[in-house]
BALOBA-1460 file (C-alpha; in Angstrom, 3 decimals):
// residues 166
<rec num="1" residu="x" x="-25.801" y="26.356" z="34.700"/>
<rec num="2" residu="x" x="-28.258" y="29.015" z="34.095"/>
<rec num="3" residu="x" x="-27.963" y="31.157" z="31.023"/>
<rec num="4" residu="x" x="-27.025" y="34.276" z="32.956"/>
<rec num="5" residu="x" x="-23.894" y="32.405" z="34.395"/>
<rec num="6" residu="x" x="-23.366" y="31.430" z="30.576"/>
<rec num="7" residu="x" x="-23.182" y="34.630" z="29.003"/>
<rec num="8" residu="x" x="-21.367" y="36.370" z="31.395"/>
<rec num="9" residu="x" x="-18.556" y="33.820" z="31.199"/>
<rec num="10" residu="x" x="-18.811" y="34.367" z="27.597"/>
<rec num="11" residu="x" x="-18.701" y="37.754" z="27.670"/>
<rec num="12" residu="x" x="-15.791" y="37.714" z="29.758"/>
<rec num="13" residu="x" x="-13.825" y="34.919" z="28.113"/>
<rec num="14" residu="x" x="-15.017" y="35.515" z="24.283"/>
<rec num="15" residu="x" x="-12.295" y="38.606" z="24.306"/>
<rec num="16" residu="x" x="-9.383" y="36.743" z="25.385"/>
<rec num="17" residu="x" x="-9.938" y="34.142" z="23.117"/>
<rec num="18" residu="x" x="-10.823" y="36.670" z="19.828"/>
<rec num="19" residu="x" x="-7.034" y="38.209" z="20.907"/>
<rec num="20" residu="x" x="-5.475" y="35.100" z="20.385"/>
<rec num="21" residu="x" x="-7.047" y="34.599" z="16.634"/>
<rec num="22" residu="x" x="-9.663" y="32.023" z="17.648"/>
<rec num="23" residu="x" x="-13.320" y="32.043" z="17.862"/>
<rec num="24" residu="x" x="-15.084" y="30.633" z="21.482"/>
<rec num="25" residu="x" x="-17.449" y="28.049" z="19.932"/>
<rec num="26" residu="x" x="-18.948" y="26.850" z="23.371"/>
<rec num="27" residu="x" x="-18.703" y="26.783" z="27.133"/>
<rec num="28" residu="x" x="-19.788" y="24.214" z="29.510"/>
<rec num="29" residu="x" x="-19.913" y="23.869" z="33.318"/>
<rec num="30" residu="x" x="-20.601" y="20.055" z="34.361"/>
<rec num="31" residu="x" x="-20.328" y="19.271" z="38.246"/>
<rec num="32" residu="x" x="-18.623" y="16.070" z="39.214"/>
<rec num="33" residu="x" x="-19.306" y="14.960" z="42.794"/>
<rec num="34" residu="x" x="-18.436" y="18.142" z="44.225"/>
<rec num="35" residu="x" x="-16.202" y="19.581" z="42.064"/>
<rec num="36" residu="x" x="-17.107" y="21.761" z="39.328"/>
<rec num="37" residu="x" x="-15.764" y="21.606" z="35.501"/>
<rec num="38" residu="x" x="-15.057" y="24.368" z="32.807"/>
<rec num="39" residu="x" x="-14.954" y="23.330" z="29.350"/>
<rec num="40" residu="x" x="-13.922" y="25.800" z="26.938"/>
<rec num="41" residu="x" x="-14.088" y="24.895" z="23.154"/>
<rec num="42" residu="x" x="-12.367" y="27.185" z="20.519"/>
<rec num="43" residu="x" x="-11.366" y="27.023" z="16.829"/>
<rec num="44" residu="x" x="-10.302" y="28.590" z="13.989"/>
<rec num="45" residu="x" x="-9.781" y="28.747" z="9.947"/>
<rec num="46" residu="x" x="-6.395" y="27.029" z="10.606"/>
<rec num="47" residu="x" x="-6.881" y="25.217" z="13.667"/>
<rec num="48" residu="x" x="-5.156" y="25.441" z="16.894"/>
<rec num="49" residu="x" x="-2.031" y="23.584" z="17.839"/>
<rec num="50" residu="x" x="-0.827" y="22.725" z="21.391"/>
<rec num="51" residu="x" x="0.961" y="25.619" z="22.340"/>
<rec num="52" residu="x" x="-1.825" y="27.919" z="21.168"/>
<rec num="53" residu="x" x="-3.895" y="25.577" z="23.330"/>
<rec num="54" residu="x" x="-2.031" y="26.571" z="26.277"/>
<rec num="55" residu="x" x="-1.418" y="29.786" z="25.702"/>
<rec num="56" residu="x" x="-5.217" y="30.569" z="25.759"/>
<rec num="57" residu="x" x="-5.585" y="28.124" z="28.609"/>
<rec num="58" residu="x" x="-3.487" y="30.110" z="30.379"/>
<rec num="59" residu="x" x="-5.041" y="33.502" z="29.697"/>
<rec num="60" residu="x" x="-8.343" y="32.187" z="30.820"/>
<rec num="61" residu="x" x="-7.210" y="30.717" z="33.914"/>
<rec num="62" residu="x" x="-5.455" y="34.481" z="35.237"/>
<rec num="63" residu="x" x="-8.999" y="35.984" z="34.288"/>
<rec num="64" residu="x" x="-11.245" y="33.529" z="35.923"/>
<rec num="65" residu="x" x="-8.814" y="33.893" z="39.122"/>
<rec num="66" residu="x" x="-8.762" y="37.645" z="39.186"/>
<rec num="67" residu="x" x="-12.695" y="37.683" z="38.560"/>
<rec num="68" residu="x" x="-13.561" y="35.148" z="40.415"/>
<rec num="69" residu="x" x="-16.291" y="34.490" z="37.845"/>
<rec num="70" residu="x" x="-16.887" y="30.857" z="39.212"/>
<rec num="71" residu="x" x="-17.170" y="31.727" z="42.492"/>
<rec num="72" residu="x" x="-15.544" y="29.993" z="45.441"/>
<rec num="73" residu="x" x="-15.709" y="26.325" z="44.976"/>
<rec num="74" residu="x" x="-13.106" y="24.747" z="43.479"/>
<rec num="75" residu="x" x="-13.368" y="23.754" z="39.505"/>
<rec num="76" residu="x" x="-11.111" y="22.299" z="36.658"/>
<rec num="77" residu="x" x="-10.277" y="24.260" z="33.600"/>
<rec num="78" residu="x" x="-10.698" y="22.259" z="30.423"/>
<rec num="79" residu="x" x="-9.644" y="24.310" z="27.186"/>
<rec num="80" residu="x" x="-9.671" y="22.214" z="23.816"/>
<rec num="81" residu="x" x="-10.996" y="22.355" z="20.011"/>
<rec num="82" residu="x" x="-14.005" y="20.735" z="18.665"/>
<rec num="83" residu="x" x="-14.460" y="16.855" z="18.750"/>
<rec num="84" residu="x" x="-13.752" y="14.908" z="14.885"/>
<rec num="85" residu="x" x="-17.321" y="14.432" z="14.622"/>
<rec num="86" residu="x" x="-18.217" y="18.039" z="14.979"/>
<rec num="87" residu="x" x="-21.754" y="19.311" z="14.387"/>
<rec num="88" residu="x" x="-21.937" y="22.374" z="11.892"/>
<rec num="89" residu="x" x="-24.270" y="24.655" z="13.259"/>
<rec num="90" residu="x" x="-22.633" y="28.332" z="11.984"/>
<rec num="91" residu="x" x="-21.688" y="29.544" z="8.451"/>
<rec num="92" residu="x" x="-17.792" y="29.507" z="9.326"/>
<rec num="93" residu="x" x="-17.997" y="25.886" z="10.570"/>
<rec num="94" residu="x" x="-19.284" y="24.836" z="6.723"/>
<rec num="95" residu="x" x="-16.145" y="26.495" z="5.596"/>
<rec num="96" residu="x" x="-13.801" y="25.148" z="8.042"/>
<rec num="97" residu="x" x="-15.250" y="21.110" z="6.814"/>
<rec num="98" residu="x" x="-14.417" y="22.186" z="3.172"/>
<rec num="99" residu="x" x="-13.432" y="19.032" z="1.526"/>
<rec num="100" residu="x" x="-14.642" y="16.876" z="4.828"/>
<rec num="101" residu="x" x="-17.295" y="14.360" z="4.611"/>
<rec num="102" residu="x" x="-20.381" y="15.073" z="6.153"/>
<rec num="103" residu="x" x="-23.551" y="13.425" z="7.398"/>
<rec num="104" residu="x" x="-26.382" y="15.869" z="6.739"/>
<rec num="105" residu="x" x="-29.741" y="15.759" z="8.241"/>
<rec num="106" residu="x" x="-32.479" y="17.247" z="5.646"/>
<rec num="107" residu="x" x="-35.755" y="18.709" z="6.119"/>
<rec num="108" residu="x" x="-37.180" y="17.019" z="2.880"/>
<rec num="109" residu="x" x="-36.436" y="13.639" z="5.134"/>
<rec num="110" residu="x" x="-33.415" y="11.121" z="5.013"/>
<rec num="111" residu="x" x="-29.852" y="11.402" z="5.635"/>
<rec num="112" residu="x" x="-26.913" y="12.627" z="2.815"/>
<rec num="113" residu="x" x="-23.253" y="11.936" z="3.089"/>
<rec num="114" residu="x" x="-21.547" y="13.761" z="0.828"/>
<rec num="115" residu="x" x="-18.496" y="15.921" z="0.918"/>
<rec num="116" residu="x" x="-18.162" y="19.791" z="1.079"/>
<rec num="117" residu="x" x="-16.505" y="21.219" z="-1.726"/>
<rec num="118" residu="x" x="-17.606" y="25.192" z="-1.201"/>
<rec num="119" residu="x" x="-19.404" y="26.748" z="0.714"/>
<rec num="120" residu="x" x="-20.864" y="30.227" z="-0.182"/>
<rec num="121" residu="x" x="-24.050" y="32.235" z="1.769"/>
<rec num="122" residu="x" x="-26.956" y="30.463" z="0.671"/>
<rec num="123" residu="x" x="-25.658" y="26.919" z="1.451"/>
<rec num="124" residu="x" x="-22.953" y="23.848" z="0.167"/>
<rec num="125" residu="x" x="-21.467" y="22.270" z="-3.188"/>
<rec num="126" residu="x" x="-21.372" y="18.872" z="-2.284"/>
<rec num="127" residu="x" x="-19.691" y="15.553" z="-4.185"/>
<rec num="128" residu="x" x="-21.898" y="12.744" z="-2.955"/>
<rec num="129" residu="x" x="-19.402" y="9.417" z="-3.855"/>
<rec num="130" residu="x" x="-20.269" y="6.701" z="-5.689"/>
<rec num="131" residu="x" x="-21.434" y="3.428" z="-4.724"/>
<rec num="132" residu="x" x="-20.429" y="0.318" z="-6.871"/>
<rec num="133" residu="x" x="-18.363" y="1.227" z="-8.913"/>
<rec num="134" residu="x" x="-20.232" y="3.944" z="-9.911"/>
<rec num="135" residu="x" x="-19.139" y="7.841" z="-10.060"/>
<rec num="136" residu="x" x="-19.514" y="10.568" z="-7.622"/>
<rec num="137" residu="x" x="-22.231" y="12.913" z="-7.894"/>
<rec num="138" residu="x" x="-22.337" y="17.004" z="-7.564"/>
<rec num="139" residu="x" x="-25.680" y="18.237" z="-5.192"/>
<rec num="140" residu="x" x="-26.349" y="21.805" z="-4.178"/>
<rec num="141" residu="x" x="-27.697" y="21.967" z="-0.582"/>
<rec num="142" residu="x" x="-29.469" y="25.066" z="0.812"/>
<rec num="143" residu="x" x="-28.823" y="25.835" z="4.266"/>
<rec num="144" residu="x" x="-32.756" y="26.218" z="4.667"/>
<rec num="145" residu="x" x="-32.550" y="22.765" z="3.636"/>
<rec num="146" residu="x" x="-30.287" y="20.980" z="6.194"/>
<rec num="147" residu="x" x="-31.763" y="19.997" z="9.553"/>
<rec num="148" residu="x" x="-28.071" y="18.999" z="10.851"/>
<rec num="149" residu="x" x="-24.812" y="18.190" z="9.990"/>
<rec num="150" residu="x" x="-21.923" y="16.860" z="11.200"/>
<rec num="151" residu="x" x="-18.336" y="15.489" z="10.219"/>
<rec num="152" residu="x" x="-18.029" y="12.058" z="9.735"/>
<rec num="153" residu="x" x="-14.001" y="10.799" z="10.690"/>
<rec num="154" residu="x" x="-12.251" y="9.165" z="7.819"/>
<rec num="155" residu="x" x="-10.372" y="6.552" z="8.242"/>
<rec num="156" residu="x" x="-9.064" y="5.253" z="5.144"/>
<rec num="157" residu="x" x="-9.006" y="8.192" z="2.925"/>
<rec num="158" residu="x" x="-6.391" y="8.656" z="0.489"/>
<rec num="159" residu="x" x="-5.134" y="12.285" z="0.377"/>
<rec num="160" residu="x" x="-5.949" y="13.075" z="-3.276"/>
<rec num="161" residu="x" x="-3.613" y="16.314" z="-3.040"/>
<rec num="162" residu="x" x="-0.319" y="14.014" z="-2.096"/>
<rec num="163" residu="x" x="-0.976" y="11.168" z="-4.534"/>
<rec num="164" residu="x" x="-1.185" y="14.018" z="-7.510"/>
<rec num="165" residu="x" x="1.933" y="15.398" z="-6.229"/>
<rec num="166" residu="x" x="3.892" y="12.616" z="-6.831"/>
């Protein structure tokens, strides 16, 4: 897909999804065999359930008809949030992994898996758990500093909000 075809789908899409409170984070167009796909990623501060989902699905699909904006062939609409292993690669996707565990990529060399505790302009608080038996650390990390990042998926976790709760 060449850039041109890129922007002007985001130009054209990026509106409808900004009205329903949710930011476009990427668009894709993958051909399979002879059909063509759409991939539409969005997000937002709170997420975006099902019927959200749907609703912007929808909206899409009218304006690519009534466009015509990929052409001809035929294609498949895919509309759907970011994977659980997400890369961060803007300021509001930092904020959005606030208390997340992340794998960060630095430019001093090595990897750092620590967990995002805030986030302000110049880069992340981070709690870096211990190992052993011994206790978790606090590390500042400049964004200048951080090559890549992504969330890492949790599964054993205990929600430390619920078990003070009860």
């Amino acid at each position: 897909m060449s850039t041109t075809q890129s922007e002007r789908l985001r130009e054209l899409l990026e509106p409808l999804v900004t009205t329903q409170g949710l930011d476009l984070e990427e668009i894709e167009v993958d051909s399979v065999g002879r059909k063509r796909v759409l991939r539409v990623v969005v997000d937002s501060d709170t997420g975006a359930d099902l019927d959200l989902i749907a609703d912007v699905s929808g909206a899409l699909s009218a304006k690519l008809d009534e466009t015509n904006a990929m052409g001809e062939g035929e294609y498949t609409l895919e509309v759907g949030t970011p994977g659980a292993e997400r890369p961060l690669t803007e300021h509001r996707h930092y904020v959005r992994a606030t208390d997340r565990l992340v794998k960060f990529q630095l430019s001093e060399g090595g990897e750092l898996v620590a967990r995002i505790l805030k986030v302000d302009d110049e880069g992340v608080d981070t709690e870096v758990p211990g190992v052993k038996g011994r206790k978790a650390t606090a590390r500042r990390i400049a964004f200048d500093d951080i090559v890549r990042a992504r969330v890492q998926v949790e599964f054993s976790r205990k929600d430390n909000k619920k078990e003070e709760e009860a």
